[in-house]
VMD Tcl script that draws the C-alpha trace (Angstrom):
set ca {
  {-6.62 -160.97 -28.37}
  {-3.67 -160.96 -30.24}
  {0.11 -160.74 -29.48}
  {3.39 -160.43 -30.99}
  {5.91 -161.24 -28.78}
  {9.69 -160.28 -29.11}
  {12.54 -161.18 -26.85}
  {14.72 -158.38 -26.57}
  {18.19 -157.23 -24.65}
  {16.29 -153.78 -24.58}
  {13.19 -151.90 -25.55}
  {11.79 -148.18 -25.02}
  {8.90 -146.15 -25.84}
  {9.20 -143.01 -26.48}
  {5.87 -140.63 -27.02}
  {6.79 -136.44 -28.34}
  {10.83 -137.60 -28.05}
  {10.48 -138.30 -24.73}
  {11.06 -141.67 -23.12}
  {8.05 -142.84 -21.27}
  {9.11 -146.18 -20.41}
  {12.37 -149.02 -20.72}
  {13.11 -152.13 -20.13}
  {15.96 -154.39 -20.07}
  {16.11 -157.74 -21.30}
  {12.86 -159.36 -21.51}
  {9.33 -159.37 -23.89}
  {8.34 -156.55 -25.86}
  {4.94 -157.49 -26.05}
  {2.48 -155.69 -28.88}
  {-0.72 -156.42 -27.83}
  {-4.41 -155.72 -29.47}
  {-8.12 -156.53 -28.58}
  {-10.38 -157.94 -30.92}
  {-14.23 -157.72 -30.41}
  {-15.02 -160.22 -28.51}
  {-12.25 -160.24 -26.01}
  {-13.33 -160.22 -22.37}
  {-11.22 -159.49 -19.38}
  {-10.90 -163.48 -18.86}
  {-8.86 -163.57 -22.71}
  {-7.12 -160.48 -21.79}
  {-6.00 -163.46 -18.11}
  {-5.79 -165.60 -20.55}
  {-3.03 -164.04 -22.98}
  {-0.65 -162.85 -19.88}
  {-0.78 -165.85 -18.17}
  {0.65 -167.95 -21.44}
  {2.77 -165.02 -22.32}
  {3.91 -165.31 -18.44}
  {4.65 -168.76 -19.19}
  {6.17 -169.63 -22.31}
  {9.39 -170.74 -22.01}
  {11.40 -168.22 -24.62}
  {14.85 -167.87 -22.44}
  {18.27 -169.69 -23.03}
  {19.25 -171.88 -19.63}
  {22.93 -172.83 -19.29}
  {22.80 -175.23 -21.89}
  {21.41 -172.70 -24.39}
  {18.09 -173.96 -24.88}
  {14.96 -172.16 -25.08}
  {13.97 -173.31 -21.39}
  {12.97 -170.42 -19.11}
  {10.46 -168.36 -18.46}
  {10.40 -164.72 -18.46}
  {10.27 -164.59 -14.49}
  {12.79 -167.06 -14.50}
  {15.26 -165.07 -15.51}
  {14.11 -161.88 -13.98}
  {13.24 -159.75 -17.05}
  {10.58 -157.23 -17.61}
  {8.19 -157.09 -20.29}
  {6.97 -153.69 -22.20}
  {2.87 -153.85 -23.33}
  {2.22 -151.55 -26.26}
  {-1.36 -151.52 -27.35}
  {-0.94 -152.09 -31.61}
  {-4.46 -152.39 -33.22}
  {-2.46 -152.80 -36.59}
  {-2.25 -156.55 -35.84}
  {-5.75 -156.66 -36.84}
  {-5.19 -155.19 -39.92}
  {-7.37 -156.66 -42.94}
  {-5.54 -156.96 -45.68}
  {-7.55 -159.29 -47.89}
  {-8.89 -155.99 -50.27}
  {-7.11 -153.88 -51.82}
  {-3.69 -152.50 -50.76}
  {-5.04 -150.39 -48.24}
  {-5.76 -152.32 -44.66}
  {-9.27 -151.68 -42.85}
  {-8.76 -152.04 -39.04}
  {-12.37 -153.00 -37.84}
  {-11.45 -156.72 -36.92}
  {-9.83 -154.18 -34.24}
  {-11.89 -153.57 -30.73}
  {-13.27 -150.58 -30.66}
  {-11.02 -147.64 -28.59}
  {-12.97 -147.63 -25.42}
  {-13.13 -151.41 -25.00}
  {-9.38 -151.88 -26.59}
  {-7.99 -148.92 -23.98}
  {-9.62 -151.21 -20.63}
  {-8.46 -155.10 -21.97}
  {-4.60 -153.46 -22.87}
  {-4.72 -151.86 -19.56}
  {-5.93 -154.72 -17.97}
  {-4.21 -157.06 -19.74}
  {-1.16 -155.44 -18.49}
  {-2.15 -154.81 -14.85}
  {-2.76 -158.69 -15.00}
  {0.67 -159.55 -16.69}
  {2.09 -157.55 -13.29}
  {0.25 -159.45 -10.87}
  {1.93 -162.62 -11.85}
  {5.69 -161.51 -10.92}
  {6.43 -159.74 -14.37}
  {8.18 -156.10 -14.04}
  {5.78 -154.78 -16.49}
  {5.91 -151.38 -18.38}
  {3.65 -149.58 -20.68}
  {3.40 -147.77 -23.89}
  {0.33 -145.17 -24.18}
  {-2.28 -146.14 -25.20}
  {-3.40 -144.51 -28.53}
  {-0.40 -141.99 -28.70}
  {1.60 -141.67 -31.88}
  {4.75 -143.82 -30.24}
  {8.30 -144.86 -31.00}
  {9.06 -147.66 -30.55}
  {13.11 -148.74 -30.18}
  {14.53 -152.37 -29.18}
  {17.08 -154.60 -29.84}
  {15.67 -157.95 -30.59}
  {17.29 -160.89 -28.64}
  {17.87 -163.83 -31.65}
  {15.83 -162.86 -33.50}
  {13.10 -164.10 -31.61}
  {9.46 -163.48 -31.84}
  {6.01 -165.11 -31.55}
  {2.96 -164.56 -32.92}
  {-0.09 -165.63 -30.41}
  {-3.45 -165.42 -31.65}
  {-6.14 -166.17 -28.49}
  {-8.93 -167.81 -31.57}
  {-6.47 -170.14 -32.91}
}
mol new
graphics top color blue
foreach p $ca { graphics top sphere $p radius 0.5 }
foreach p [lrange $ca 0 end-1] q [lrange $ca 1 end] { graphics top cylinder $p $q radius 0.2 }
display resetview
């Protein structure tokens, strides 16, 4: 699986104009499944992401955990981040799991990211979404479960 990670003060997803979910600080995690993810890479990914240490402690070091500090993390499902750029200008997505496998790993992912103390919210899954935050830095991460 792959993530991008972004720490933000706040993040929302809205799908039609409406808002569908919000958080306040915390991750805004973009999150897609690759072909040969299984539910135990999908445990995988939200346990690191669960555990990195991306939050400022008094001395202003990148020292804390997300639970930590009490924020909340947003999952969007993004199969863009296994776009395939290496032809042409136009990217093919089929490094990308296919729907029906992608929709039960992002859904479980998330479900698993919740079981381990994180306030988690959710984007929707294949819905034309927008997408608003304010990134927190900037920071953000780019975490790649084959590498």
């Amino acid at each position: 699986m792959r993530a991008l990670l972004q720490r933000v003060t706040q993040a929302s997803v809205s799908v039609d104009s409406t808002k569908i979910s919000e958080i306040g600080p915390g991750l805004l995690v973009f999150v897609c499944a690759m072909p040969n993810d299984t539910e135990t890479t999908a445990e995988t990914l939200a346990a690191k992401i669960a555990k990195l240490r991306l939050f400022k402690d008094e001395a202003g070091k990148m020292n804390l955990n997300l639970s930590q500090t009490g924020g909340e993390a947003l999952v969007v499902s993004q199969f863009t981040l296994a776009a395939d750029t290496s032809r042409g200008t136009r990217p093919g997505f089929s490094y990308a799991a296919k729907p029906d496998v992608a929709r039960a790993l992002y859904e479980h992912f998330a479900s698993h990211l919740a079981t381990l103390d994180i306030r988690t919210q959710r984007g929707q899954f294949g819905a034309d979404m927008s997408v608003a935050l304010t990134n927190d830095g900037p920071v953000t991460i780019w975490l790649d479960t084959d590498t």
